[in-house]
Each structure stands twice: as C-alpha cells, then as structure tokens.
PDB file as gemmi writes it, atoms N, CA and C in Angstrom:
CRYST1    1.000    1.000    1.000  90.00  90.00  90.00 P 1                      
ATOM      1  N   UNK A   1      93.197  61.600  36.332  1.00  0.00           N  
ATOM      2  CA  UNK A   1      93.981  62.665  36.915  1.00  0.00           C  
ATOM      3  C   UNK A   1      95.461  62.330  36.745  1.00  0.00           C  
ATOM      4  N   UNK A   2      96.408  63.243  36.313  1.00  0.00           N  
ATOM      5  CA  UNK A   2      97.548  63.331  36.296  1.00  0.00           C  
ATOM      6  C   UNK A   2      98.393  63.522  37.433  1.00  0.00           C  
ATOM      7  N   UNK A   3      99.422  62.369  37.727  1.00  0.00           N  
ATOM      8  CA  UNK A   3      99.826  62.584  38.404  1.00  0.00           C  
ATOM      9  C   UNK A   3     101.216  63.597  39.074  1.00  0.00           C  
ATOM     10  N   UNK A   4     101.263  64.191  39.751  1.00  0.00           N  
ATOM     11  CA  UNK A   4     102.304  65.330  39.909  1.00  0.00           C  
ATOM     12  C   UNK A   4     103.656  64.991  39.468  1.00  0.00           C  
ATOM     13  N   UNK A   5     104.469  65.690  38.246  1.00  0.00           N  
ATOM     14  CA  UNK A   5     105.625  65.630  37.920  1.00  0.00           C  
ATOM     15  C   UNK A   5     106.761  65.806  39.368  1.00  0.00           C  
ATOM     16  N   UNK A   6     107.506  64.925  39.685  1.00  0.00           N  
ATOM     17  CA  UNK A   6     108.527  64.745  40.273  1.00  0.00           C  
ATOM     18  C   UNK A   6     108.033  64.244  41.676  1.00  0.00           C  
ATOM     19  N   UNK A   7     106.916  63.701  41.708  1.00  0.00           N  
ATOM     20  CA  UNK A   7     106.412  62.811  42.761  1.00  0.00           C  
ATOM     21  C   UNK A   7     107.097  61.922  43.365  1.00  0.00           C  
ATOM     22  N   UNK A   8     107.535  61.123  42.036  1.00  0.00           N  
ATOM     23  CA  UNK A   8     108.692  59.743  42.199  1.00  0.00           C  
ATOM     24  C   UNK A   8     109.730  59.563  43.046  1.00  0.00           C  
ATOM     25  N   UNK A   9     110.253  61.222  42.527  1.00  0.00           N  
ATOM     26  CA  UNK A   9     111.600  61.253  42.665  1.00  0.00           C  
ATOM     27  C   UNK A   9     111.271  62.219  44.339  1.00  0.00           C  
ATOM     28  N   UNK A  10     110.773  62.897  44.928  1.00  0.00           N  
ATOM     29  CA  UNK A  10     110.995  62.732  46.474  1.00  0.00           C  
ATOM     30  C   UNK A  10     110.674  62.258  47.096  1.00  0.00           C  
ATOM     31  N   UNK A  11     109.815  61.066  46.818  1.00  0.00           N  
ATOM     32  CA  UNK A  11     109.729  59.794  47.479  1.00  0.00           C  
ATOM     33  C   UNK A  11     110.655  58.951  47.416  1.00  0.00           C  
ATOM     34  N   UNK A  12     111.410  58.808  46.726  1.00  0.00           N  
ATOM     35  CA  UNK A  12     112.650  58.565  46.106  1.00  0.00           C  
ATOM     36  C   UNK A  12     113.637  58.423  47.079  1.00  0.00           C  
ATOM     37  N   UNK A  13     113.431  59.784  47.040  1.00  0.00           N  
ATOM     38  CA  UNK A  13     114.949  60.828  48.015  1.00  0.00           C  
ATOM     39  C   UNK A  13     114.776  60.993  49.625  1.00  0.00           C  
ATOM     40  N   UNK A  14     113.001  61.040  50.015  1.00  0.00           N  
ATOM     41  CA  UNK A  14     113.009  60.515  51.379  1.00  0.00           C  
ATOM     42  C   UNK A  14     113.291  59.593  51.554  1.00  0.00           C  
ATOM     43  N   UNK A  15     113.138  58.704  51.131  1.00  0.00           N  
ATOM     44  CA  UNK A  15     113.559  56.864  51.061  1.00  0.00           C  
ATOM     45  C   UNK A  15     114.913  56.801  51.408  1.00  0.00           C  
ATOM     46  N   UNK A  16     115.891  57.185  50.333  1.00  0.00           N  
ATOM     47  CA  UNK A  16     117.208  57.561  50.488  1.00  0.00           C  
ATOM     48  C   UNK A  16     117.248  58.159  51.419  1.00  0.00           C  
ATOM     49  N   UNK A  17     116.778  59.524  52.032  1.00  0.00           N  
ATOM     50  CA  UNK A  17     117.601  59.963  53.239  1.00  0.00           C  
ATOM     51  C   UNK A  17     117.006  59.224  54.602  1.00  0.00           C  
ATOM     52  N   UNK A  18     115.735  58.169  54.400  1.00  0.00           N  
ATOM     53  CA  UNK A  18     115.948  57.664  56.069  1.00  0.00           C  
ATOM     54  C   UNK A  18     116.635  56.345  56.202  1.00  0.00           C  
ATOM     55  N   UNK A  19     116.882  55.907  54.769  1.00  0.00           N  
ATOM     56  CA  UNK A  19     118.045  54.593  55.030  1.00  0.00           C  
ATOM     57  C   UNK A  19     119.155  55.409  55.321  1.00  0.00           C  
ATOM     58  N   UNK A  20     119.954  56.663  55.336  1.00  0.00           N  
ATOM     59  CA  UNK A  20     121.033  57.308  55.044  1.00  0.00           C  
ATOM     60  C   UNK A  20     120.681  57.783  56.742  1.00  0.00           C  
ATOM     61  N   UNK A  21     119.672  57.921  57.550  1.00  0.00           N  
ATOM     62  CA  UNK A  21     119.289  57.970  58.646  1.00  0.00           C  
ATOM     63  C   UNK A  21     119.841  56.968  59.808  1.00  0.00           C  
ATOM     64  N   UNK A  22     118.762  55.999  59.383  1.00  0.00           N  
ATOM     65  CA  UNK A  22     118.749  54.157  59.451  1.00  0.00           C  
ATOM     66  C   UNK A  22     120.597  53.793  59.893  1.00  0.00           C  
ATOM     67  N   UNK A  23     121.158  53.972  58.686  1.00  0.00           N  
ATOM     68  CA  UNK A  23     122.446  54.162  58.679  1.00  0.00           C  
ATOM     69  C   UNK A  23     123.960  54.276  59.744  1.00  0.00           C  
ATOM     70  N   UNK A  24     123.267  55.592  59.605  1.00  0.00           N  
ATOM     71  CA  UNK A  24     123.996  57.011  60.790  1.00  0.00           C  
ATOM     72  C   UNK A  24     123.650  56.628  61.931  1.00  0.00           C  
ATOM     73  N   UNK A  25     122.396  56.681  62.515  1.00  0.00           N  
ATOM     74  CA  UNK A  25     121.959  57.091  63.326  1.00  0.00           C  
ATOM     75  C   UNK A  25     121.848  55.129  64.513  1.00  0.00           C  
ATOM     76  N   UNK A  26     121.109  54.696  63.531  1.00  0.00           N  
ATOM     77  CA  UNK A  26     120.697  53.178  63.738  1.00  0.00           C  
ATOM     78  C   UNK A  26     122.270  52.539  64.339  1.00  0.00           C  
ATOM     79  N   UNK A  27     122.813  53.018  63.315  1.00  0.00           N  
ATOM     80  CA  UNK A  27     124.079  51.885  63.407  1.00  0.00           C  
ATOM     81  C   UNK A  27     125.345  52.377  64.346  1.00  0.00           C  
ATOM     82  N   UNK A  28     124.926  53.464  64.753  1.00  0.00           N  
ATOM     83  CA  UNK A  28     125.619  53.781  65.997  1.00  0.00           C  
ATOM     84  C   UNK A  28     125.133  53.304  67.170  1.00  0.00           C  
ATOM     85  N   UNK A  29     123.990  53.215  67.172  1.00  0.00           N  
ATOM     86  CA  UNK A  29     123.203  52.292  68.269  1.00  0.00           C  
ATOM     87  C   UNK A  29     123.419  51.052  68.462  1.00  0.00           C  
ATOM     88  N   UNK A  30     123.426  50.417  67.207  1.00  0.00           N  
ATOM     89  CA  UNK A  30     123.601  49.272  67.174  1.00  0.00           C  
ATOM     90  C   UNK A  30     125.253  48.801  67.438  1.00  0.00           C  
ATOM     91  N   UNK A  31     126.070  49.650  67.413  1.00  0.00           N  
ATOM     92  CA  UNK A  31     127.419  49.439  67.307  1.00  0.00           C  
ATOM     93  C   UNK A  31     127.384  49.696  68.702  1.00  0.00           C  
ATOM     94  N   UNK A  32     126.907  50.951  69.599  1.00  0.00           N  
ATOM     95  CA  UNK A  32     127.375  51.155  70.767  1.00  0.00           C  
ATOM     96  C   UNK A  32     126.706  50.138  71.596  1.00  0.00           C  
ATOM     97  N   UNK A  33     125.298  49.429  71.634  1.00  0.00           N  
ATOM     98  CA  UNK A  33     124.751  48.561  72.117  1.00  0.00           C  
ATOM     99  C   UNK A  33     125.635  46.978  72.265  1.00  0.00           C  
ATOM    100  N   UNK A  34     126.075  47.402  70.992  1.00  0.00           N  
ATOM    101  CA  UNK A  34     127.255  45.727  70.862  1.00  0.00           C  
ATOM    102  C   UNK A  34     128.115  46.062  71.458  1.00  0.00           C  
ATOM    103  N   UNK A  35     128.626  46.902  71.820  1.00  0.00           N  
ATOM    104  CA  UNK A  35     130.563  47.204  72.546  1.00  0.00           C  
ATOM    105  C   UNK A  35     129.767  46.708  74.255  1.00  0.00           C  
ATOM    106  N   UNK A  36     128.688  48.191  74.336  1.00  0.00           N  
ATOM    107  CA  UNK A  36     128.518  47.293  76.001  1.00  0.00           C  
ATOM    108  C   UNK A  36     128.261  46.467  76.382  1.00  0.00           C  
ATOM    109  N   UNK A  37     127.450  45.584  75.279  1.00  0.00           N  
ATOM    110  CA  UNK A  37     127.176  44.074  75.533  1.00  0.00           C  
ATOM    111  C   UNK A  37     128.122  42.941  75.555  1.00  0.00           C  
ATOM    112  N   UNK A  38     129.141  43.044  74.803  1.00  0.00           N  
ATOM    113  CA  UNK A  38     129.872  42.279  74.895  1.00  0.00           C  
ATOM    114  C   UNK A  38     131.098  42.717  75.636  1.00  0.00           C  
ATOM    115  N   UNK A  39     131.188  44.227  76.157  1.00  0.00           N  
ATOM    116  CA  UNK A  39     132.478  44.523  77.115  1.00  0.00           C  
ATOM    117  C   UNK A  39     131.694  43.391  78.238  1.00  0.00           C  
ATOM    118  N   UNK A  40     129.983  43.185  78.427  1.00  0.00           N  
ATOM    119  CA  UNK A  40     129.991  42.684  80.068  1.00  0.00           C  
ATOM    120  C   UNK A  40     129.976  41.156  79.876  1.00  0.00           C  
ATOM    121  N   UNK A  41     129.774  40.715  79.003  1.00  0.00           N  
ATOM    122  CA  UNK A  41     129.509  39.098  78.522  1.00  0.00           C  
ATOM    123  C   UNK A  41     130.779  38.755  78.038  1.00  0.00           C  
ATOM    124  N   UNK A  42     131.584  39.027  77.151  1.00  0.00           N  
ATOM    125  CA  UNK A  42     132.759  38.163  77.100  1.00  0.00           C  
ATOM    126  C   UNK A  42     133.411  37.682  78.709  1.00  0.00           C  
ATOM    127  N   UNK A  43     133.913  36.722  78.166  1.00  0.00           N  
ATOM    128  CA  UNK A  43     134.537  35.974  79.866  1.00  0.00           C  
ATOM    129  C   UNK A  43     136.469  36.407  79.733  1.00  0.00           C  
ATOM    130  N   UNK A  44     136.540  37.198  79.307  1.00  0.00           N  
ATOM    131  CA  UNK A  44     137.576  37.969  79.595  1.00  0.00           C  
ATOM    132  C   UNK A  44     137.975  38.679  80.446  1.00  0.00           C  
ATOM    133  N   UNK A  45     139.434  39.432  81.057  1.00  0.00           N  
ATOM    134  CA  UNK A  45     139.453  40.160  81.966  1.00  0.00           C  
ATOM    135  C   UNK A  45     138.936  41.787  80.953  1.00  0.00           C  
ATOM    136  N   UNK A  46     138.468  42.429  82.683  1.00  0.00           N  
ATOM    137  CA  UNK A  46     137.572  43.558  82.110  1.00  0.00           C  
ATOM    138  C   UNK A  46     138.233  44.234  80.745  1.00  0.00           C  
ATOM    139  N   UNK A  47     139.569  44.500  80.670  1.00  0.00           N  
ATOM    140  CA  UNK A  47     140.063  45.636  79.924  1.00  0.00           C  
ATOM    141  C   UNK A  47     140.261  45.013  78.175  1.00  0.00           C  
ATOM    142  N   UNK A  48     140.619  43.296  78.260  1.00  0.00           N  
ATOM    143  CA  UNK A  48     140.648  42.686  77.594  1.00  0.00           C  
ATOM    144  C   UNK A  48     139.325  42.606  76.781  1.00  0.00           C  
ATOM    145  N   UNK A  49     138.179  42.330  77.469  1.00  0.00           N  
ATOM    146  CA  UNK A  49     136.551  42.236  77.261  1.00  0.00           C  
ATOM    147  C   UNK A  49     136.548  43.816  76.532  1.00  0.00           C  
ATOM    148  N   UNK A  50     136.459  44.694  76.951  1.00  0.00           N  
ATOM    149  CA  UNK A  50     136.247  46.190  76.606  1.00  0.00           C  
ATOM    150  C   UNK A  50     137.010  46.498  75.271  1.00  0.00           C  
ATOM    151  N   UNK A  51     138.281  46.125  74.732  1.00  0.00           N  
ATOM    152  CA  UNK A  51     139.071  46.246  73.463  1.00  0.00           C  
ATOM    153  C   UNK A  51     138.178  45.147  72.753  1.00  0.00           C  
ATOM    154  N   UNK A  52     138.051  43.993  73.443  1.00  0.00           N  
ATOM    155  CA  UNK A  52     137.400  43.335  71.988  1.00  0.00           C  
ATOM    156  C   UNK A  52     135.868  44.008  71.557  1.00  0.00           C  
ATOM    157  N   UNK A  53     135.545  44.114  72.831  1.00  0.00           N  
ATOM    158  CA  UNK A  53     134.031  44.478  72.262  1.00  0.00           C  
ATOM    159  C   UNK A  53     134.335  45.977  71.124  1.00  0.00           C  
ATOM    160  N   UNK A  54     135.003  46.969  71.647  1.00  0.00           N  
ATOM    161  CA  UNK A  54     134.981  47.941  70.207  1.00  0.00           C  
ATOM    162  C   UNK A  54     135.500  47.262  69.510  1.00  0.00           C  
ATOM    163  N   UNK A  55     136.226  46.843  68.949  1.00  0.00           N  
ATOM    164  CA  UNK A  55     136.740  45.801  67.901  1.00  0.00           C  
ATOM    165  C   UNK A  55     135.634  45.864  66.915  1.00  0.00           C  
ATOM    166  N   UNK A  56     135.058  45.039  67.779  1.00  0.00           N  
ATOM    167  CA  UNK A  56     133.641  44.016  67.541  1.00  0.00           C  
ATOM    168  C   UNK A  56     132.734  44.864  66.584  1.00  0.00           C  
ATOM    169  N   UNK A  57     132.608  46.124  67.799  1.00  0.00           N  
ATOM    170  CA  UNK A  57     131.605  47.430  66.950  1.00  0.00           C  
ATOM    171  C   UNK A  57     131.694  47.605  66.248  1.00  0.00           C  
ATOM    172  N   UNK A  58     133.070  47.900  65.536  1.00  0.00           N  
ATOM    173  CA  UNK A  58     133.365  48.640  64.145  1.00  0.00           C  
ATOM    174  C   UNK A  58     132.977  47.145  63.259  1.00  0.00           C  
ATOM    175  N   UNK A  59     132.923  46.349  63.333  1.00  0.00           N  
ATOM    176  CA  UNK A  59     132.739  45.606  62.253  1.00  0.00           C  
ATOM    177  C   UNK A  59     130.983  45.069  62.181  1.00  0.00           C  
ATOM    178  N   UNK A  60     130.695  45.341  63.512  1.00  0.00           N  
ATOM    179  CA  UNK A  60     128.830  45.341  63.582  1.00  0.00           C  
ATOM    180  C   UNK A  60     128.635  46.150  62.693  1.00  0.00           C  
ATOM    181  N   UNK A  61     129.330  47.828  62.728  1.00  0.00           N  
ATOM    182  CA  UNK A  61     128.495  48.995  62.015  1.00  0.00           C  
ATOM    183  C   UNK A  61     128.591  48.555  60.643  1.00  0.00           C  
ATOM    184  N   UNK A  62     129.905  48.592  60.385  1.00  0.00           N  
ATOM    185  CA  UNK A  62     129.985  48.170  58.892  1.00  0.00           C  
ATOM    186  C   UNK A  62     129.140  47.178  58.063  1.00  0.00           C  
ATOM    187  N   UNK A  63     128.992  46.422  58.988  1.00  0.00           N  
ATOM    188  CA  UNK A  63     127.903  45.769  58.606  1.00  0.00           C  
ATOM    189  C   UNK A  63     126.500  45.882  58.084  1.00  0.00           C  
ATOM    190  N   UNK A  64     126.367  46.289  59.516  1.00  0.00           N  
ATOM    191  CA  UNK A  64     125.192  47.159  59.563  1.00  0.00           C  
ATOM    192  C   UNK A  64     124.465  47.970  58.467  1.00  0.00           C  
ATOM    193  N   UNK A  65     125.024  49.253  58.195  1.00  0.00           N  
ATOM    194  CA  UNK A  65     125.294  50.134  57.319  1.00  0.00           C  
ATOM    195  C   UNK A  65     125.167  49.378  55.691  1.00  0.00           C  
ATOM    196  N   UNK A  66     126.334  48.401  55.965  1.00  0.00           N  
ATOM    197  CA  UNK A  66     125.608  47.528  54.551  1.00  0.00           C  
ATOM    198  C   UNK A  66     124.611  47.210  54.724  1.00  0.00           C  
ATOM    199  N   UNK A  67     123.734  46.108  55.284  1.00  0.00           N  
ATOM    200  CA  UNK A  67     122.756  45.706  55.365  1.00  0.00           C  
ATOM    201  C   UNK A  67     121.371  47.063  54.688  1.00  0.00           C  
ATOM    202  N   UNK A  68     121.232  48.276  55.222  1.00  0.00           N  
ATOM    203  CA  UNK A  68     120.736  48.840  55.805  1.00  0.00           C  
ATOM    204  C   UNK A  68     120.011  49.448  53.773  1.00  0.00           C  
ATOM    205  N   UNK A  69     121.621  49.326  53.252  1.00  0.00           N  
ATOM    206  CA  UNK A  69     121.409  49.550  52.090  1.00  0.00           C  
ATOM    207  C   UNK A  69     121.130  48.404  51.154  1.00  0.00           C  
ATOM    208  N   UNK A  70     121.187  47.648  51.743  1.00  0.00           N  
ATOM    209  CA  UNK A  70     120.624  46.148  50.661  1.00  0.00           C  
ATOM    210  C   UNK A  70     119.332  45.808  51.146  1.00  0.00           C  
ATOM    211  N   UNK A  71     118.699  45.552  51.935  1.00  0.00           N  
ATOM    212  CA  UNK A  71     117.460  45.723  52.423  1.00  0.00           C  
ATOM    213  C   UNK A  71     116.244  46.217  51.537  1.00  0.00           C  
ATOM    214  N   UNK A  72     115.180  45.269  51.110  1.00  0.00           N  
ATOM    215  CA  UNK A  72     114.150  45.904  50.397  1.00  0.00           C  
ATOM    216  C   UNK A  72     113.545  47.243  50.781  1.00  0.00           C  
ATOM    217  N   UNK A  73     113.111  47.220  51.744  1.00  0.00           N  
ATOM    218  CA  UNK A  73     112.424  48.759  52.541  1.00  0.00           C  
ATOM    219  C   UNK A  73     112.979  49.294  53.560  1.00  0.00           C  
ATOM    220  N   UNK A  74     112.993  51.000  53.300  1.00  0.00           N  
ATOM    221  CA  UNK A  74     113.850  51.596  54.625  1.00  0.00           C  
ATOM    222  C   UNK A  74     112.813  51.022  55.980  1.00  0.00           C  
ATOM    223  N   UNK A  75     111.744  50.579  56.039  1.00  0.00           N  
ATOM    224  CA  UNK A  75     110.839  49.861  57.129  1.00  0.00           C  
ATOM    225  C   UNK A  75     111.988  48.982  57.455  1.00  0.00           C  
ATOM    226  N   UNK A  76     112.177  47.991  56.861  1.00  0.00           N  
ATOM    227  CA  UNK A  76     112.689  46.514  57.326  1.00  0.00           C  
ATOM    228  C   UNK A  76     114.103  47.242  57.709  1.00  0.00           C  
ATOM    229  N   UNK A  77     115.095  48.550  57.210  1.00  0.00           N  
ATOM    230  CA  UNK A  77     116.015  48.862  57.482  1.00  0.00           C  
ATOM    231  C   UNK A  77     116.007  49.133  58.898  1.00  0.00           C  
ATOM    232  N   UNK A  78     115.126  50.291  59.406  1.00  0.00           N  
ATOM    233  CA  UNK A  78     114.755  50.775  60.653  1.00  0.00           C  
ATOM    234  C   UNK A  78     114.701  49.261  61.530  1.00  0.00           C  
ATOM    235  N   UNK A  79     113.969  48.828  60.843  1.00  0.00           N  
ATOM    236  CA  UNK A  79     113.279  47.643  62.047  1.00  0.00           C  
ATOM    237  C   UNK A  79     114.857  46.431  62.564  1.00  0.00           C  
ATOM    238  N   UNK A  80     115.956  45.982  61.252  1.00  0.00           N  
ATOM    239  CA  UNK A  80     116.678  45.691  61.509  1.00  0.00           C  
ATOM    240  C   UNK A  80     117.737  46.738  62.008  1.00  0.00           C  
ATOM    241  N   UNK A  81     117.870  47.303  62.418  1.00  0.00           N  
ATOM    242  CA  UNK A  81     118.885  48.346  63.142  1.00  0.00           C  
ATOM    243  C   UNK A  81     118.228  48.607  64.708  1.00  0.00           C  
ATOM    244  N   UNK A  82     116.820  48.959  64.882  1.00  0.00           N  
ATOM    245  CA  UNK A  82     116.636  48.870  66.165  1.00  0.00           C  
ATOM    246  C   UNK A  82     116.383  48.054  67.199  1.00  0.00           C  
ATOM    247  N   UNK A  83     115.578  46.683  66.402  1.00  0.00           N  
ATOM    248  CA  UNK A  83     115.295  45.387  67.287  1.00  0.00           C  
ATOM    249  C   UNK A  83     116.877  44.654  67.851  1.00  0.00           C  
ATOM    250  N   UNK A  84     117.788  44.340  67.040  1.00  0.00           N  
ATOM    251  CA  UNK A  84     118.739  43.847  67.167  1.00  0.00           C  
ATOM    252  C   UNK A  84     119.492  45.063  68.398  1.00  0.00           C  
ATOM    253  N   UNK A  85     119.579  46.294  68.545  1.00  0.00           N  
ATOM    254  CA  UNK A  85     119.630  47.258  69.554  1.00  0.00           C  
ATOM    255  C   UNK A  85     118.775  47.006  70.517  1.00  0.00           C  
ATOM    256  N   UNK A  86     117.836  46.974  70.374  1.00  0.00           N  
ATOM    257  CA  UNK A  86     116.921  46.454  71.668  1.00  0.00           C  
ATOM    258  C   UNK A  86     117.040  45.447  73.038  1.00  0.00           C  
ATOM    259  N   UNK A  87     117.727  44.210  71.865  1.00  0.00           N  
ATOM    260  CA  UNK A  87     117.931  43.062  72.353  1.00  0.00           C  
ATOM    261  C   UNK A  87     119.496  43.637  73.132  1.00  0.00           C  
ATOM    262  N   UNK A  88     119.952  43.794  72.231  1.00  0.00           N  
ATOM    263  CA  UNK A  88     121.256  44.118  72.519  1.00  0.00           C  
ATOM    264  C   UNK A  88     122.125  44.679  74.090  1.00  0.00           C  
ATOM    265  N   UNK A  89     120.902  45.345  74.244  1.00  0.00           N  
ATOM    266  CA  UNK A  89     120.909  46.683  75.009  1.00  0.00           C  
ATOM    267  C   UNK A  89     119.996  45.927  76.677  1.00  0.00           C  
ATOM    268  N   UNK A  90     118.823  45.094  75.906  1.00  0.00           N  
ATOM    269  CA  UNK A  90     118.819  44.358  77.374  1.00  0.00           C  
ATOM    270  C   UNK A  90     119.550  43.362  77.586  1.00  0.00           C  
ATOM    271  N   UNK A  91     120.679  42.908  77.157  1.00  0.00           N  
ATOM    272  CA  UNK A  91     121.270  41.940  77.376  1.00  0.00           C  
ATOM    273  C   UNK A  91     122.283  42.574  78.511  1.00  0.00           C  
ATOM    274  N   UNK A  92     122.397  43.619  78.035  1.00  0.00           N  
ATOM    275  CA  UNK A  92     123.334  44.218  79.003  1.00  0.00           C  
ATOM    276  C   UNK A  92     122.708  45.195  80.101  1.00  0.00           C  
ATOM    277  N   UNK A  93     121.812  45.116  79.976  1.00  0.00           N  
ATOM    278  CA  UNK A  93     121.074  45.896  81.148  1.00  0.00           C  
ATOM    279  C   UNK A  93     121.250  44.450  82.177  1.00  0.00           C  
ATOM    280  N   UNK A  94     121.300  43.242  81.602  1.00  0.00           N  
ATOM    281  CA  UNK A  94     120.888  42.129  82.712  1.00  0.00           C  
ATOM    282  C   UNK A  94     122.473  41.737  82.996  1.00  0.00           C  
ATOM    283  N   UNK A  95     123.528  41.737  82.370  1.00  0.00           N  
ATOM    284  CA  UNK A  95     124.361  41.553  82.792  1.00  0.00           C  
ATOM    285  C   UNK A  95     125.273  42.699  83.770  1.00  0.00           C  
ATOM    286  N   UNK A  96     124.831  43.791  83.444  1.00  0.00           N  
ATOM    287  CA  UNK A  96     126.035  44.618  84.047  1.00  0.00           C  
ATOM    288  C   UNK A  96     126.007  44.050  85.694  1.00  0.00           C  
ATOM    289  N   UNK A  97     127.174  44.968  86.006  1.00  0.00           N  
ATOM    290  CA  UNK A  97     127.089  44.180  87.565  1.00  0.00           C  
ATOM    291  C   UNK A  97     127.111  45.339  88.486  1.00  0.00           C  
ATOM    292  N   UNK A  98     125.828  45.211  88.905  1.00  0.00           N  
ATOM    293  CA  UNK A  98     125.399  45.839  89.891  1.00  0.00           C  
ATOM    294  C   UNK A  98     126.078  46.274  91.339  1.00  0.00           C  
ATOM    295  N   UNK A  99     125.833  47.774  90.886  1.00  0.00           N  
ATOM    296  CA  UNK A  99     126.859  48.310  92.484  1.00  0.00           C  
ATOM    297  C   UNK A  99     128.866  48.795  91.979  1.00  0.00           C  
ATOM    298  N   UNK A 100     129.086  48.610  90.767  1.00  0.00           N  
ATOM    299  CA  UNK A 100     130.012  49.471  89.970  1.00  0.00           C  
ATOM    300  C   UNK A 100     129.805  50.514  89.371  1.00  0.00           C  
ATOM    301  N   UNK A 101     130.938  51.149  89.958  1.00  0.00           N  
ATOM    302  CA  UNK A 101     130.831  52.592  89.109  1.00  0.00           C  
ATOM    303  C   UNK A 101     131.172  52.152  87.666  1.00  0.00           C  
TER     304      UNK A 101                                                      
END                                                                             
C-alpha cells in the first residue's frame, strides 16, 4: 500500500507548530514560574529580589525557547518546559509568606 502523498510533511508541520507551542506558551510559564520563585527566595530586600527575578526571566525564556528548538522531540520539549515549571512553581508555593497580600 502506498503511502499518502504529503503525509510527511503535516506531521512535519504539527511537530513544528507544538514546539512553536512548547515555545510560546511553555516558556512563559516557565519564565513567570522563575520571576515568582526567585522574587521569594533571593535573600534580597523585597523590591531588589522582584527586579532581579524578572531579569532572571527574560533570560530563562530565551533560553528556554532555544532549548525547546534544539531538543530531539517536541515530547522531551513539552516535558522540559513543564517539569522544570512544576518544580518551579512549588518552590514558591512553599516559600511565599503566608498572610501577605
């Protein structure tokens, strides 16, 4: 049996659009997960802690975002963009300090 002309190529192009997903979507997570984590964990004063941590973000995403595209499979892309969010995200669930607005 022959296989369907242009098969390749939108498997291809889904591939491409959920790393282009992965990306966008992932690495905003992962960027916003890093700013609150490290606005509550650096041992800085608050406002000081809060500038570095976006700092910080923009150079997580960028990162990120690379990674996301060097990566053998958009799987391992997804999986590195959300676990590292995961962690991220309870780190700061355990640090924030309870009873601040």
């Amino acid at each position: 049996m022959k296989p369907t002309p242009g098969a390749g190529l939108a498997h291809y192009r889904w591939t491409v659009a959920s790393r282009v997903a992965a990306a966008t979507l992932g690495g905003y997570a992962l960027a916003s997960a890093t700013a609150a984590c490290l606005a509550v964990w650096l041992p800085l004063a608050r406002a000081d802690a809060v500038v570095t941590a976006m700092l910080l973000a923009f150079v997580v995403y960028a990162i990120g975002v690379t990674w996301v595209f060097a990566t053998r499979t958009a799987w391992r892309a997804w999986a590195g963009m959300l676990l590292p969010t995961a962690v991220l995200g309870a780190l700061f669930w355990l640090g924030r300090p309870v009873g601040v607005a």
